[in-house]
C-alpha positions in Angstrom: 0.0 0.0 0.0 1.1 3.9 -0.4 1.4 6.2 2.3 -1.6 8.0 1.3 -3.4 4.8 1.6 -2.1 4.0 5.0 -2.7 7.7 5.9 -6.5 7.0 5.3 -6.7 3.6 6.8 -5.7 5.1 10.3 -8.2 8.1 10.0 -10.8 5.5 9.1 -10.0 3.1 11.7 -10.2 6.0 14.5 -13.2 8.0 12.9 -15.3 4.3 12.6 -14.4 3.8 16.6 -15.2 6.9 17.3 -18.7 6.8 15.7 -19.4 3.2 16.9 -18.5 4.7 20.7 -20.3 7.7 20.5 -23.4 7.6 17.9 -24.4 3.9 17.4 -26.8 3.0 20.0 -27.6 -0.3 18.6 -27.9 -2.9 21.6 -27.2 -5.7 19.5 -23.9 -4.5 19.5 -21.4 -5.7 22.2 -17.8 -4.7 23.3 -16.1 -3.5 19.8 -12.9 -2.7 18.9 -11.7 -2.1 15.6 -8.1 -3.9 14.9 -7.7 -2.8 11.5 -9.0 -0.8 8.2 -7.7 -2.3 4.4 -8.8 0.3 2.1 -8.2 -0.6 -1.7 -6.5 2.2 -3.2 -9.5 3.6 -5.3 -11.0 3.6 -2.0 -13.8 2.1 -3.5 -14.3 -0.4 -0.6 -12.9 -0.8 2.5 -12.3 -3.8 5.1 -13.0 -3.2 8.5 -11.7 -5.6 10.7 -13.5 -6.1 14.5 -12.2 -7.9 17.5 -15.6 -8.9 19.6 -15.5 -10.2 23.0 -18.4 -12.7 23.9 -19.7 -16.0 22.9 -19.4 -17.0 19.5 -23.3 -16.3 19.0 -22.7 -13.2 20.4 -19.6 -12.3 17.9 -22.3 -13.4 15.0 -25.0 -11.0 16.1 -22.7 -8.4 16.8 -21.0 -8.9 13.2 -24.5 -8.6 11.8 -25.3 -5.5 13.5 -22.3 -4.1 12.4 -23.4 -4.9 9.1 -26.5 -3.0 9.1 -25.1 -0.2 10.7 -22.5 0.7 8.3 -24.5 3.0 5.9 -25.1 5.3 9.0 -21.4 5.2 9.8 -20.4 5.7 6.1 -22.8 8.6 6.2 -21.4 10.2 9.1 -17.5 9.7 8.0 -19.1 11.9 5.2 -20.1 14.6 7.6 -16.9 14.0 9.9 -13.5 13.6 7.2 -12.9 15.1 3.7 -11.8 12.8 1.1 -13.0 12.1 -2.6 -15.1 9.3 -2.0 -15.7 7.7 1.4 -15.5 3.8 0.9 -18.4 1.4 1.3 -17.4 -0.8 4.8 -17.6 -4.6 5.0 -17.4 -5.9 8.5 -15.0 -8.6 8.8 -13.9 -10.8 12.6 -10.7 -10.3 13.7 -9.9 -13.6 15.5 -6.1 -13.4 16.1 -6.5 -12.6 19.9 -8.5 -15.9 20.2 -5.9 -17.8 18.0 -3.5 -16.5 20.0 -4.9 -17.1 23.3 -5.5 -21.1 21.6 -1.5 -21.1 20.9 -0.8 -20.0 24.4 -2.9 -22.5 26.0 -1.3 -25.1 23.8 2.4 -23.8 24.3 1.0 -24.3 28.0 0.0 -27.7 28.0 3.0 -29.0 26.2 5.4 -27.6 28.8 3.6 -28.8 31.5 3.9 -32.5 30.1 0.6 -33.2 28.9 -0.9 -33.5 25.5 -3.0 -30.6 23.9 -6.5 -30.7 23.9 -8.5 -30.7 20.8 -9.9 -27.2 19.7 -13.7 -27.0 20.2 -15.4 -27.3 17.0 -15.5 -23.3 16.4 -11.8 -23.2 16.1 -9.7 -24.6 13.6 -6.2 -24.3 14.2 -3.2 -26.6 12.9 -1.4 -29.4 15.1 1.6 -28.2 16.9 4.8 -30.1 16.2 8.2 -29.8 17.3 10.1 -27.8 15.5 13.1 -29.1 13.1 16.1 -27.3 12.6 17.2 -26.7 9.2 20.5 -26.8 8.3 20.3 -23.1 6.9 19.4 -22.5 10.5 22.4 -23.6 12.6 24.4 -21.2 14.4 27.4 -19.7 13.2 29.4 -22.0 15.6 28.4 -25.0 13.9 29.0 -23.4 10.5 32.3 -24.8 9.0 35.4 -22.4 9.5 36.8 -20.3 6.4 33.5 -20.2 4.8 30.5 -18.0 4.6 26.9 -19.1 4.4 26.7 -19.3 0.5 30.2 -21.4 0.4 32.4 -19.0 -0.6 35.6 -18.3 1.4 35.1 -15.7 3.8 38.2 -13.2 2.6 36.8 -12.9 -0.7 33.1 -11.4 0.3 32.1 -8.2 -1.1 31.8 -5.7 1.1 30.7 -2.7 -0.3 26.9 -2.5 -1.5 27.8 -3.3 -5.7 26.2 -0.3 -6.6 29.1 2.3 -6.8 32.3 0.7 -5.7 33.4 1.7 -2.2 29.9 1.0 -0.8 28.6 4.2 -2.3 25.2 4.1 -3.2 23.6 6.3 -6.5 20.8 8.3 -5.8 18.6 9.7 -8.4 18.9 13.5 -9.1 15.1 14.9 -8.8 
């Protein structure tokens, strides 16, 4: 994404908070916090990503209340910021906390000696396996002396940055 792009997702992402604290009254609609905002850079739509703390029939109900309610906050983002078009919202979960929280719990059990617990049926998260180490991975201790990583002796490395001798780099006049 540009800049200008990122600019706008952060002014989004506050401005849709904002509204949702102060001018949605929907009861439907539990505790909300906005994670993130994806605008595509026509800014013809825009993702709005939610992180909802209840039940998963809660999260559901909320998510469709947010849903209906995003014309009224699209209209007053209209009213609130200046930009050439204000994007039409779609309301998607944000469920890295709970995945998170799921890996923790996991990482948990393992250390303490037993064996994970299956995720309820809601979830779906991969196995945990022990991790190999590759052999691009080992420590330069167990590396072989007098050569670098990409099997060339070590004296004859480059060090400058190829671009103008000396490790000068060009820059483009403007």
């Amino acid at each position: 994404m540009t800049a200008r792009t990122d600019r706008i997702d952060q002014l989004l992402r506050e401005e849709i908070g904002q509204i949702l604290a102060r001018d949605l009254q929907d009861p439907r609609i539990g505790f909300v916090t906005i994670t993130d905002v994806e605008t595509a850079p026509d800014l013809s739509i825009a993702r709005v990503w939610v992180s909802i703390i209840g039940q998963p029939s809660e999260r559901e109900q909320t998510i469709k209340a947010l849903q209906r309610a995003m014309p009224f906050v699209r209209h007053q983002l209209g009213d609130k910021i200046r930009i050439r078009r204000i994007p039409e919202l779609q309301v998607r979960a944000d469920d890295t906390s709970q995945r998170g929280t799921r890996v923790l719990q996991l990482l948990a059990e393992i250390e303490a000696g037993g064996t994970p617990v299956d995720a309820p049926p809601e979830e779906s998260l991969p196995t945990p396996v022990p991790r190999l180490v590759l052999p691009e991975e080992r420590s330069v201790e167990s590396r072989p002396r007098g050569k670098s990583r990409r099997g060339r002796p070590d004296s004859t490395r480059s060090r400058g940055s190829g671009a103008g001798g000396a490790g000068q780099s060009r820059r483009r006049a403007r």
